[in-house]
N, C-alpha and C positions, 0 to 999 in steps of 0.2 A: 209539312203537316197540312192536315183539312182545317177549315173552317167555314160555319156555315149561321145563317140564321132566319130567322122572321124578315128581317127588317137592319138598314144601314144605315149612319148620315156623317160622312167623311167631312165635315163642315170646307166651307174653304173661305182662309183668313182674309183674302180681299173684302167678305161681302161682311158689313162692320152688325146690318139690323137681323136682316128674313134670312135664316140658315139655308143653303140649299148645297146638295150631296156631291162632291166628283163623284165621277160615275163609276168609279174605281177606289179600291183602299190606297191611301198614301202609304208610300214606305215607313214613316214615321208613326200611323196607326199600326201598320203590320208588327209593323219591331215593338209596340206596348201589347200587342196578342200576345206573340213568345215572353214577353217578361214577363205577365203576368202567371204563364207557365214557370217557367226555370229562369232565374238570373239568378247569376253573383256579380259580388262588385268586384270580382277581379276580371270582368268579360262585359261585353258588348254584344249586340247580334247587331247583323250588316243584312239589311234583306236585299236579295239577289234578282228578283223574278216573282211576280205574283202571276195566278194562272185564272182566268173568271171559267166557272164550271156553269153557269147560268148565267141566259138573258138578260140583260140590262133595262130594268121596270122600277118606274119611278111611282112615290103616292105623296102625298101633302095630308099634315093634319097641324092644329094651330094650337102650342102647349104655353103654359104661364111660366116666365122668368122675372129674376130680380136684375133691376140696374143698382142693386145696393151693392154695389162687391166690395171686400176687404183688401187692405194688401196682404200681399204673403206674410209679412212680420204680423199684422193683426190673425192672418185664420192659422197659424202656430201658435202664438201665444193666446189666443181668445181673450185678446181685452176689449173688441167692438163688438155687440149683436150686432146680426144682421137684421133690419125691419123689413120682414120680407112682403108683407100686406099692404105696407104704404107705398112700395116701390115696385111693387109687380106689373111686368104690360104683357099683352098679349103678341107672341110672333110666329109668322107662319116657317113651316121647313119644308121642304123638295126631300124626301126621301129615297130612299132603294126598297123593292121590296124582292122577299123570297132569292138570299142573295148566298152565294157559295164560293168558297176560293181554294187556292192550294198556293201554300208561301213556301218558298226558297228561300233558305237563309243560311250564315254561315256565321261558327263564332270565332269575334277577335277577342283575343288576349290583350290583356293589360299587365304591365311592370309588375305589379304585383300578383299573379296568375303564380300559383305552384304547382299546376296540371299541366300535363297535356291537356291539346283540345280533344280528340277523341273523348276523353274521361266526360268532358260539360258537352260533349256532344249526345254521346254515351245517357249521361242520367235524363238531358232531357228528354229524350228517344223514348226511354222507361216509362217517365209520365207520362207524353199525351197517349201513350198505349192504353195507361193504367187509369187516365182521364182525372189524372189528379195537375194542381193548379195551384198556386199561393192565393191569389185572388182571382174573384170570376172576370173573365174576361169579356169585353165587347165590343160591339162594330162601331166606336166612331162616338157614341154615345150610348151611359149608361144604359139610357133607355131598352138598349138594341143589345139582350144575352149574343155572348157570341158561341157557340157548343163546337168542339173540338176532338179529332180522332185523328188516324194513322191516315195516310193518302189514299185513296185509291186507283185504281186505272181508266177511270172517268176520264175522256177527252175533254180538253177544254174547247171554251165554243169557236164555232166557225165567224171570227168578227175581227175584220181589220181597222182600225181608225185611228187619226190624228186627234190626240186627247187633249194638246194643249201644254200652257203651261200649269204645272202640278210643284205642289210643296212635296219636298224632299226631307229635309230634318225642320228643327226648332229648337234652339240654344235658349234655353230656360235659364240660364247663368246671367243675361244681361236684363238690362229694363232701359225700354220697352225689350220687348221680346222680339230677337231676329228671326229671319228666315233663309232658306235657302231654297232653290229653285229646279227642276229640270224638265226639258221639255220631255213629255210621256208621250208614247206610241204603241197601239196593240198589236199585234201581228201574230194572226188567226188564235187569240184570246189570250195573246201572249203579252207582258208588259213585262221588258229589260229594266232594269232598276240602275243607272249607275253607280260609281263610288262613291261621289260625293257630287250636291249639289252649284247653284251659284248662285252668291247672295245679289238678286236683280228685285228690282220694286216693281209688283205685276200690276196692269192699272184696273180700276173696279170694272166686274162685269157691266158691259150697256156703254163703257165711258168710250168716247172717239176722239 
């Protein structure tokens, strides 16, 4: 499927203060796009291949966050407020702007799946036809609608480069929160996605 928007910011978890964008969607953003279209829990999506349809253009603007966060068992249960006025700072982000894609994806079945895939293939297909969605989906952060349709035959752009190393998934299961790794390459606006990541500790931008 297409997707496209205003504006992107793929955060990346090394940088702990100032957000600033991979220049590309992680697999891990791409794969909460389609859920946010079709999931069931008896399925996974596995993104295969992202395609950038447009130039790679950064912009910066400077928005107010809170360092007040809850844990997970307080923002479920709601027994802390958050004081979002006495703990707000100011931090700058590296954005994308005017930014486009075409994701490849494919669904795994889970033990408890009573379909074929075809069928969860099938309905999602339906939607982004029909541009319907469980929730709105978006690039990286709320901030950034992400708007979604059927592919079209738009080349992807003429851009080869060594992208680095790039996050792959994110196991929400554990605390701290792990990750996993691989190194990303475009070739001519093409980015291969493997199976699965390697959990390596990437060191901060700037560090030697």
């Amino acid at each position: 499927m297409q997707v496209w928007g205003e504006g992107a910011l793929f955060t990346r978890p090394e940088l702990k203060v100032e957000r600033m964008s991979y220049d590309v969607p992680t697999p891990s953003a791409a794969a909460g796009i389609l859920e946010s279209i079709f999931w069931k829990p008896e399925m996974a999506w596995r993104v295969s291949c992202i395609e950038m349809l447009k130039p790679i253009r950064q912009f910066t603007f400077r928005r107010n966050e809170t360092i007040d966060l809850p844990s997970l068992a307080d923002a479920v249960t709601g027994r802390r407020k958050i004081d979002t006025a006495a703990h707000r700072v100011q931090r700058n982000a590296v954005c994308l702007k005017d930014v486009a894609y075409r994701i490849h994806a494919q669904v795994e079945l889970r033990d408890r799946a009573t379909k074929p895939v075809a069928a969860y293939r099938d309905q999602f297909r339906r939607r982004v036809t029909a541009g319907r969605c469980f929730s709105q989906p978006y690039l990286g952060t709320k901030e950034f609608t992400a708007y979604f349709g059927d592919p079209t035959p738009d080349p992807p752009i003429d851009l080869s480069a060594d992208l680095g190393l790039m996050l792959h998934t994110v196991d929400r299961s554990t605390e701290p929160l792990s990750f996993t790794w691989f190194h990303a390459r475009m070739s001519n606006g093409v980015i291969d996605i493997p199976l699965e990541g390697i959990p390596v500790q990437p060191q901060p931008v700037g560090a030697v």
